[in-house]
C-alpha positions, -999 to 999 in steps of 0.1 A, spaced: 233 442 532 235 407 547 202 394 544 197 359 555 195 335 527 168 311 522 176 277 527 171 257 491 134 242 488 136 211 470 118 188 485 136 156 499 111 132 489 114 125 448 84 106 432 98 87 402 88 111 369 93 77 347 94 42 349 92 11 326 103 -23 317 125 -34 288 124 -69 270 148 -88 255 147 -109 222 121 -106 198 101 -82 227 134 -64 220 115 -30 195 83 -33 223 80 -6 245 64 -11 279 58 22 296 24 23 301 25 -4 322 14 -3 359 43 -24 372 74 -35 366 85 -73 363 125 -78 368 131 -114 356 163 -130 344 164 -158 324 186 -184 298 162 -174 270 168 -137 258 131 -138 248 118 -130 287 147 -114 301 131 -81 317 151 -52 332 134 -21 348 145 19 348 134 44 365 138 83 365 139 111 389 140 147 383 170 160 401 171 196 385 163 217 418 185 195 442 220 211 454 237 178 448 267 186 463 243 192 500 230 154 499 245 129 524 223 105 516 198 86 491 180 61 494 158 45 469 123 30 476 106 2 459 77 -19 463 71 -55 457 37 -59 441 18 -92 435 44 -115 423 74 -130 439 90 -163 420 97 -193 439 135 -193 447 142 -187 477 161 -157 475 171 -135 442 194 -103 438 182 -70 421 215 -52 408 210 -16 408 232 6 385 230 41 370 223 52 335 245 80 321 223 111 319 239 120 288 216 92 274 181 107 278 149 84 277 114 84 280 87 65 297 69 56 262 103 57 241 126 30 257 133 -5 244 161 -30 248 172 -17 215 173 17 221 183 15 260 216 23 258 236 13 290 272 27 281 286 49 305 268 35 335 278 30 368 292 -11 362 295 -17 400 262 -6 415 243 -14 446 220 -45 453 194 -54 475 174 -91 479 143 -101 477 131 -134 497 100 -156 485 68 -145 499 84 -111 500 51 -94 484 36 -63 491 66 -48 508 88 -19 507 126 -22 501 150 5 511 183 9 492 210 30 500 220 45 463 242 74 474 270 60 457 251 64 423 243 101 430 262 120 405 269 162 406 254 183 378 230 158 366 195 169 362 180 135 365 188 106 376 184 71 360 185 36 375 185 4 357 171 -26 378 182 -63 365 182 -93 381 213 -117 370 207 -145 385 212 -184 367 196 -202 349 166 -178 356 128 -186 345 102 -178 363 112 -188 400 135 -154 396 105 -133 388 104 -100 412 71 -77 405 77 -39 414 51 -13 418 53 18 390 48 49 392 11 45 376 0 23 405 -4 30 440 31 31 457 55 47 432 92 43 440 108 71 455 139 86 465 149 98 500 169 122 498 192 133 533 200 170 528 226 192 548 203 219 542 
């Protein structure tokens, strides 16, 4: 017979499924998952140099039926002083799993990302506001999750580059948007 088919019901609206920060330096063994934010901060001193990742759960999504993606990600609080700073966004390889209470710097293990990346910036005063990010370049087919690493790599750094993010244990988790053909 030719039954109809069902379109697929993944919905196109992922919640992140883990997030956290890792620290250079001696912070480097520390990890930070059970934290309710996420501070991106670049710095000349490998001591406060913080990178974020995040994690969504891409297992039901016909990859190859997306147009689109775009991640979604709150300032919180915090802001630094200069007047504008760059958040790089790059993709992990999935064949490096992590977890939200596992990661460090030493055990975060960048080879096999995606070098070139996306970026979006964030202006002084910027807090408390959402930032859209088209990411469909980072999308890749037959992963089950995906992985982004947030850093800011701006000189000389300190706290004027300081950008605060919402996590997914506060109130506005980052998402991602996802534009099916479905």
């Amino acid at each position: 017979s030719n039954a109809p088919t069902s379109a697929p019901t993944a919905n196109p609206v992922r919640t992140v499924i883990a997030d956290t920060i890792v620290r250079g330096g001696v912070n480097s063994a520390t990890n930070y998952g059970t934290m309710d934010w996420m501070l991106i901060k670049a710095d000349p001193n490998i001591d406060f140099v913080r990178k974020g990742v995040v994690m969504f759960d891409m297992s039901d999504v016909p990859m190859a039926s997306i147009t689109s993606a775009t991640f979604r990600i709150r300032t919180f609080e915090f802001v630094g002083s200069n007047p504008t700073r760059t958040i790089h966004i790059v993709r992990l390889s999935a064949s490096h799993p992590w977890t939200e209470t596992g990661l460090t710097w030493d055990n975060l293990d960048e080879s096999g990302s995606m070098d070139t990346g996306v970026s979006f910036d964030v202006a002084s005063g910027q807090t408390y506001t959402w930032f859209e990010v088209d990411v469909t370049s980072l999308l890749n087919v037959g992963d089950s999750t995906l992985s982004l690493l947030l850093e800011n790599r701006e000189t000389p750094g300190g706290d004027e580059t300081n950008v605060q993010f919402y996590s997914r244990k506060n109130t506005y988790a980052p998402e991602l948007v996802l534009a099916p053909s479905w």
